[in-house]
N, C-alpha and C positions, 0 to 999 in steps of 0.2 A: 504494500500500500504506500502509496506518492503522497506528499502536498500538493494539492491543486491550486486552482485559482482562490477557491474560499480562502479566508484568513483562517490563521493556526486555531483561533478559537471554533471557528467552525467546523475543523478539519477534526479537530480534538472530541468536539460534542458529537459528531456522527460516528466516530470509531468507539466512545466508552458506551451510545447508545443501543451496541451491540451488548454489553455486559447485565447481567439481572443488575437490580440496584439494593442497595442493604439502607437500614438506616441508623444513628446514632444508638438507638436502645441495643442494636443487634452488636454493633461497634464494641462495646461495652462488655461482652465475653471475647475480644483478643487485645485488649486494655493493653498490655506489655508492657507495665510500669517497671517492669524488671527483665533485659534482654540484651540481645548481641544486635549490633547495629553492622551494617556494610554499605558505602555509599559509593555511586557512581558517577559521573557525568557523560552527560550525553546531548549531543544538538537534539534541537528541537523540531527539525524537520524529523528522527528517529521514532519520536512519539507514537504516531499512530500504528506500526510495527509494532511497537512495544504494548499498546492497547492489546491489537492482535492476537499476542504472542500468551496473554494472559487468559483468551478466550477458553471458556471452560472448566478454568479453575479458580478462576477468581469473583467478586462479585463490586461494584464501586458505590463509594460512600454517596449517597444523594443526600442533602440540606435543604431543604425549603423546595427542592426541584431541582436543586441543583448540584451540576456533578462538581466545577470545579469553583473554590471555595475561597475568599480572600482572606490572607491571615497579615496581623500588623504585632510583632515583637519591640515590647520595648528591655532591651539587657541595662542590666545594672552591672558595676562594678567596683573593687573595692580598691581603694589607693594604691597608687603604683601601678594599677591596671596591673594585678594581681591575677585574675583569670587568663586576660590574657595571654600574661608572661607564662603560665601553668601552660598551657598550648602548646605558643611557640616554642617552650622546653622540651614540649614533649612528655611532660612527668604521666605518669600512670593514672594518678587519681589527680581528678581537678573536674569543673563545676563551670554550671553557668545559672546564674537566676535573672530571670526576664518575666516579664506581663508577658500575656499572650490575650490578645483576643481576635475573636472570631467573627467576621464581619456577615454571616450569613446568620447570628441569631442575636450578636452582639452581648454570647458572655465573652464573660475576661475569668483569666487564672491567673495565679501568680504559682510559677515555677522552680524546682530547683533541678535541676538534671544534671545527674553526677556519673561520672565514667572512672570506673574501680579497675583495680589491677584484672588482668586477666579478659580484660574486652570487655565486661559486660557492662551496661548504661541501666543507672536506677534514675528513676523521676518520681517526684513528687509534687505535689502541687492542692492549690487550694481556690476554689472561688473567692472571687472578691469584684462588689464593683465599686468604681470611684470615682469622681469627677475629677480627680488627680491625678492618673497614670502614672507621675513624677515621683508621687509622694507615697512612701509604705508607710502605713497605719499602724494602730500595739495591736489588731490582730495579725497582721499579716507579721510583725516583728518578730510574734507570739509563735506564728508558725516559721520561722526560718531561725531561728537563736538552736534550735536543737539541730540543724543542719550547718550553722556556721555561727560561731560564738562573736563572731564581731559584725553583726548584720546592721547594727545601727551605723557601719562607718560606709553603705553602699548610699553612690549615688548613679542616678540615669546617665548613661553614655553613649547608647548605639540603638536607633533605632532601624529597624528592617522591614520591611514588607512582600510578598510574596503572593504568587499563585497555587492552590492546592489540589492535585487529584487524590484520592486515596484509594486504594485497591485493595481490599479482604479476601485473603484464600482461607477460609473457614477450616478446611480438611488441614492443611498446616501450619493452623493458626499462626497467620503470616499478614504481615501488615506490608504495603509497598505504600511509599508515598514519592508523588511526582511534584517538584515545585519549578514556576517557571515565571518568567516576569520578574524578577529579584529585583526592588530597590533598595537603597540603603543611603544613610546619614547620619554623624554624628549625632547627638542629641542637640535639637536646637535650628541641627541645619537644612538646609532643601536637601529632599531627597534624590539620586542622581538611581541612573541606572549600576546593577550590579552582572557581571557574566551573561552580560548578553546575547542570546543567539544560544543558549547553552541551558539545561536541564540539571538540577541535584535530584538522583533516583537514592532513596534511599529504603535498603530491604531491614525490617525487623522481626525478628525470629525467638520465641524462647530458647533457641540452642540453635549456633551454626550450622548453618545448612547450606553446602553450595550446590544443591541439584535441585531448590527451587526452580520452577520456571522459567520467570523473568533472571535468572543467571544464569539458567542454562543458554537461553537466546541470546543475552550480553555476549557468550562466550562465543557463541555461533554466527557473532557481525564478523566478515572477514575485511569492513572497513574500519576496523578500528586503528585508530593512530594516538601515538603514545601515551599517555592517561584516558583517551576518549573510550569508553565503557568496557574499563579495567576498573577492580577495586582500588580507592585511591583514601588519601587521608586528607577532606575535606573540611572544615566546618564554615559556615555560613558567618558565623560570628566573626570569627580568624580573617577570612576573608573581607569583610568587608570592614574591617579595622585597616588591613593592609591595604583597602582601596582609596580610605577616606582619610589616611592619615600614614602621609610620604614620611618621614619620623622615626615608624616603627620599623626595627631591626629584628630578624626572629630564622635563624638560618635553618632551623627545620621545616618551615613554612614557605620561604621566600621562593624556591624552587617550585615548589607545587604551584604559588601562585604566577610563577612564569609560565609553567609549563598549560599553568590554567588559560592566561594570556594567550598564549600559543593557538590553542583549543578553539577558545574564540574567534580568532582572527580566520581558524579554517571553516567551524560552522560559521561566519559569515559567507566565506566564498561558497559555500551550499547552498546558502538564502540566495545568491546572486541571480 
């Protein structure tokens, strides 16, 4: 399956229109607050392939009617840009706490997601709404002092926003999420684009598994070129710290984000 003349959104909504649809209640039994993550990148023109390729086994999350979902993160961080130095080190265990809300029903959560030794990603999180985004309250304090003892020293620093598909294989309780349209901005600032031209696929599993589906077909593109839909070590956050702030030095990182550079520059000549 090709991009046509439709725009990607259209192209997008007639390939997941093929898939049953699930909804949030259903969501709710492969929750994976506690799992192994694997992230890929992939242009965008890849998409409806990748719809495709999930026929049969998977089923996609629908909100209000709709498949694909607008999310707005705002991360917080603690002096020194502490999380993010924890990254670009590369250390084992390190953390992000961000808002999250969901612009298809407009809750908000405030998050903590934490990556422990040995790969696997614990999340937690809690409702909350506020007219403040900015500002953490003594409940949300309440809830983050037992995940990090110095929570009153966080302030807002990155905001992101993004496009959401979400994909459920129910038989391998298996969560795929597609996000596309990335922007990003410091806190404060206009938001610019982030990796454009370019998809973060990211598969979550209660236990590694590379003969999921959508991995097996990753592995089965024989266009793939150098990081493009290979396992790689992404994060969203990392990234668009590196986009918006020329400053940060992080030699673990800086390569992926060339090499991410790179990526781009060829999914644009595919858009051409």
């Amino acid at each position: 399956m090709t991009v046509g003349k439709n725009t990607l959104t259209d192209t997008l909504a007639s390939a997941v229109a093929g898939l049953p649809a699930t909804d949030l209640a259903a969501l709710d039994t492969v929750q994976l607050m506690r799992r192994f993550d694997t992230k890929y990148v992939i242009p965008e023109t890849w998409l409806p392939d990748l719809i495709g390729a999930m026929t049969g086994h998977a089923h996609v999350l629908s909100v209000g009617g709709q498949a694909e979902c607008a999310y707005d993160n705002l991360y917080f961080e603690m002096p020194g840009d502490q999380f993010l130095q924890d990254h670009l080190r590369g250390k084992a265990r390190r953390m992000k706490v961000r808002r999250r809300t969901y612009a298809s029903n407009g809750q908000s959560f405030l998050e903590v997601k934490q990556r422990l030794p040995g790969g696997r990603t614990v999340k937690n999180r809690m409702a909350y709404q506020t007219e403040d985004p900015a500002t953490l309250g003594r409940e949300e304090m309440d809830f983050l002092l037992p995940h990090l003892a110095q929570a009153e020293s966080l302030k807002p620093r990155l905001h992101g926003a993004f496009l959401r598909t979400t994909l459920v294989d129910f038989t391998r309780q298996e969560r795929v999420t597609v996000d596309r349209s990335l922007q990003t901005a410091l806190f404060g600032d206009t938001m610019v684009p982030l990796l454009e031209g370019l998809v973060v696929i990211e598969v979550k599993q209660p236990r590694p598994d590379r003969y999921s589906p959508v991995q097996r077909w990753l592995r089965s593109r024989k266009d793939r070129k150098g990081l493009i839909g290979r396992n790689t070590r992404v994060s969203k956050y990392t990234m668009a710290r590196l986009e918006c702030d020329a400053d940060i030095a992080g030699r673990a990182y800086l390569a992926t984000y060339r090499r991410l550079q790179e990526a781009q520059s060829w999914a644009g000549d595919l858009q051409a």
